[in-house]
N, C-alpha and C positions, 0 to 999 in steps of 0.2 A: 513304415517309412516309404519315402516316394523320393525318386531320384530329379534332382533339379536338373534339367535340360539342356542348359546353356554350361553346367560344371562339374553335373556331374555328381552330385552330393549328396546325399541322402537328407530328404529335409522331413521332420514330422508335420503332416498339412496341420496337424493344431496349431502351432506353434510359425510357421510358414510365414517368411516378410513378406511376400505376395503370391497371388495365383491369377491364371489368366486362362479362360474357357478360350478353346479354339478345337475349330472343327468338333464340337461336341466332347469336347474330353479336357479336363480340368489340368495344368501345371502348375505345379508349385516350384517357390525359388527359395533361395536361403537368403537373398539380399534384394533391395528394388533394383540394384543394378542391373541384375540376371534379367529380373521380369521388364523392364525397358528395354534390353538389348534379344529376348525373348519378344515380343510386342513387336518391336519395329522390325526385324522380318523372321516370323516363328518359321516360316516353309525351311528355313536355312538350319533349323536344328530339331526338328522333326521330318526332316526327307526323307526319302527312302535310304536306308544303312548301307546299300552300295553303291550308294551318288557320294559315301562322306568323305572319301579319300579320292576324287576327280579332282584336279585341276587343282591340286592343292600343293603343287611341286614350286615351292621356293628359289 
């Protein structure tokens, strides 16, 4: 199992509603929702894990 990016989920890539190469390394999503909001800007959910919580004060 491989964890979808945008939610989090554990998705099996057989079975996987999409996947998307970036930067040489393959995502999988559970839904095309995920891989469209994944797409339009993947640096925002692949950044570096101590940029996740910047600027995120509500």
């Amino acid at each position: 199992m491989v964890k979808d990016p945008i939610c989090n989920m554990d998705v099996d890539p057989v079975s996987a509603a999409g996947k998307s190469d970036y930067l040489g390394k393959t995502y999988y999503f559970c839904s095309l929702g995920c891989k469209k909001a994944f797409d339009k800007e993947p640096q925002k959910y692949i950044g570096k894990p101590e940029d996740s919580h910047s600027g995120d004060h509500h």
